[in-house]
matplotlib code that plots the C-alpha trace (Angstrom):
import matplotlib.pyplot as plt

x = [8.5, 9.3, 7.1, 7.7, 6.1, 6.9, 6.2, 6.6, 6.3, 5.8, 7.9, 6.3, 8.1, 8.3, 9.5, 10.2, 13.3, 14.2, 17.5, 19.7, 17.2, 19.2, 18.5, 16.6, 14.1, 12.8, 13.2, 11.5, 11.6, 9.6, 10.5, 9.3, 11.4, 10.7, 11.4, 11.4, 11.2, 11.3, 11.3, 12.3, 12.1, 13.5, 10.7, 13.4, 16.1, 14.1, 16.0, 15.3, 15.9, 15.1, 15.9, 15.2, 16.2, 15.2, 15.7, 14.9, 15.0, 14.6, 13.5, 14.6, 13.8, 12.3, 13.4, 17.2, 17.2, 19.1, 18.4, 19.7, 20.8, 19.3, 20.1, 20.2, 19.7, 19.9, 18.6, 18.8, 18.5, 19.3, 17.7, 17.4, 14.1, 15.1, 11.5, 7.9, 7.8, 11.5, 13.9, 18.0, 20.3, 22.4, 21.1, 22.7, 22.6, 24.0, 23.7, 25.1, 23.8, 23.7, 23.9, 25.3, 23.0, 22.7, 21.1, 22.5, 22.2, 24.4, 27.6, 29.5, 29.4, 28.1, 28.7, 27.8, 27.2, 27.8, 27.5, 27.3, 26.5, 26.3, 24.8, 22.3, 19.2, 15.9, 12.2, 9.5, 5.8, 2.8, -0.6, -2.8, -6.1, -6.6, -4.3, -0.9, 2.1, 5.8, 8.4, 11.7, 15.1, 18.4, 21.7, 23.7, 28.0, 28.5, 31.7, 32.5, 31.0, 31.8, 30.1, 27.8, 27.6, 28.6, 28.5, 26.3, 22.6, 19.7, 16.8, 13.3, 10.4, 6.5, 3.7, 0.3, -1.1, -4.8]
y = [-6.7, -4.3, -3.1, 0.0, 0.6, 4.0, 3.3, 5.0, 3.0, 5.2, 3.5, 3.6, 3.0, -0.2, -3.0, -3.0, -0.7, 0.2, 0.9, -1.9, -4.6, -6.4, -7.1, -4.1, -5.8, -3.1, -0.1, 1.7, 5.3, 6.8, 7.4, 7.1, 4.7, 5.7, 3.9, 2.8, -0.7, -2.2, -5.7, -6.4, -9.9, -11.6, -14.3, -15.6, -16.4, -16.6, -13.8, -11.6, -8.2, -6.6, -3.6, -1.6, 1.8, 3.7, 6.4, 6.1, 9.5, 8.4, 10.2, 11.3, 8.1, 10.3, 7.2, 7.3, 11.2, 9.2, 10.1, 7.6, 9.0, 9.1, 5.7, 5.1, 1.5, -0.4, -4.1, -6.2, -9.4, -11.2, -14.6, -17.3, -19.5, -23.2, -24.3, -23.0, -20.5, -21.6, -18.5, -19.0, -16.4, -13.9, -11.3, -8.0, -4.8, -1.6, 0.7, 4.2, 6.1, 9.6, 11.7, 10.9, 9.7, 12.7, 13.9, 13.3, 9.7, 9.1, 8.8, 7.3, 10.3, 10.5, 6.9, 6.5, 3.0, 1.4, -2.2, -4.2, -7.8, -10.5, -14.1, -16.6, -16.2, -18.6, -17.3, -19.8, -18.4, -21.2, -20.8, -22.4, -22.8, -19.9, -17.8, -17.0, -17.7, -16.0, -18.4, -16.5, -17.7, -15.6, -15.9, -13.2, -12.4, -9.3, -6.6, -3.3, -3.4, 0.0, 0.7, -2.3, -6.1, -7.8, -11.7, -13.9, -13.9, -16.0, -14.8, -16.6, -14.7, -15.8, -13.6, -14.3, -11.7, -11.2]
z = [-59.6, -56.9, -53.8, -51.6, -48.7, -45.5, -41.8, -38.3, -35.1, -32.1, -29.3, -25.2, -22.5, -21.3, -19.2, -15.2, -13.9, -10.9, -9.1, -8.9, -11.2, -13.8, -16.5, -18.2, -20.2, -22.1, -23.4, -21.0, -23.1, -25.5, -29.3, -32.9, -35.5, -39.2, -42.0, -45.7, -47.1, -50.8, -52.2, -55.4, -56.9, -60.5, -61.2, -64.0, -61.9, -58.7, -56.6, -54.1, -52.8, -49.6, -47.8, -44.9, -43.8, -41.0, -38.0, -34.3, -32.3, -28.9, -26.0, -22.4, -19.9, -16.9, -14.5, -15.6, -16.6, -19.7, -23.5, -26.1, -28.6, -32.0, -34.5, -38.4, -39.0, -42.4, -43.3, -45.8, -47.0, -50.6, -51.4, -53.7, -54.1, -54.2, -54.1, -53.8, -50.8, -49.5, -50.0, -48.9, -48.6, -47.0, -44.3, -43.3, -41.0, -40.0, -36.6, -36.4, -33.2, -35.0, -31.3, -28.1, -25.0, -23.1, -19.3, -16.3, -16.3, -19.0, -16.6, -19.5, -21.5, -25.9, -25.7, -29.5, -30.5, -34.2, -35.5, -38.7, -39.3, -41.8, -42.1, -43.1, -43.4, -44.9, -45.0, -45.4, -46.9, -46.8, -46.5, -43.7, -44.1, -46.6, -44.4, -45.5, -42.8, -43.4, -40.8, -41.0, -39.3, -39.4, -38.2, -37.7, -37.0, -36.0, -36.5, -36.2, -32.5, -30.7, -27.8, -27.5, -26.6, -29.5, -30.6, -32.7, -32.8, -34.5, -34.6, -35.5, -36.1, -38.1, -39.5, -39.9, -42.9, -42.3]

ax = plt.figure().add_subplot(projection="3d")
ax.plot(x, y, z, "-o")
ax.set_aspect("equal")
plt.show()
């Protein structure tokens, strides 16, 4: 069984900045993230495939007169389902910023940025009162780091389909 699906997410600026205010809490510049995702699943041996791919072109932050640049990013999990609705597995990304930030904020210079990572990941799918809920946890190491904070993350995110 395999299942396909194409988005776009446009991006608005958000979050507080202002000179001097640490930390930047979000993104605070416009852009549009496109993307591609498929599933594919073996109901015989109970695996599972999943992949994302996708490109951001950002936009110029009028605050910072800062452009990120544009980024390729790549997802992907494989799993195993041990019992009803409890998938294991490993989890995996990529980065490549595909320009340099540009504008005369970007003091640093191109300052392309690149990153992969690898881990653990479980995704738990129940349903509640006729409504289906999707708990997923991930752990992530990443390598590769250039031109970004690097380091472990985990990441726990649920979905409510309605």
């Amino acid at each position: 069984m395999c299942r396909k699906e194409s988005c776009s997410t446009a991006i608005a600026p958000t979050g507080r900045w202002q000179p001097g205010f640490s930390p930047i809490i979000g993104l605070h510049r416009p852009g549009i993230d496109t993307g591609w995702a498929f599933t594919w699943t073996d109901k015989t041996h109970k695996l599972q495939f999943n992949g994302a791919i996708g490109v951001t072109f950002n936009f110029e932050n009028t605050e910072t007169n800062y452009e990120s640049g544009n980024e390729f990013h790549f997802e992907w999990a494989i799993g195993r389902e041990w019992s009803p609705g409890l998938v294991l597995g490993i989890v995996g990304y990529d980065y490549r910023q595909l320009t340099g930030d540009s504008g005369s904020g970007a003091v640093l210079g191109s300052f392309k940025g690149r990153v992969d990572a690898i881990g653990a990941g479980l995704t738990y799918t129940t349903v509640i009162h006729k409504t289906p809920f999707i708990f997923n946890l991930r752990h992530y190491q990443e390598f590769n780091v250039e031109n970004r904070w690097d380091g472990n993350s985990t990441i726990a995110s649920g979905t409510i389909r309605f």
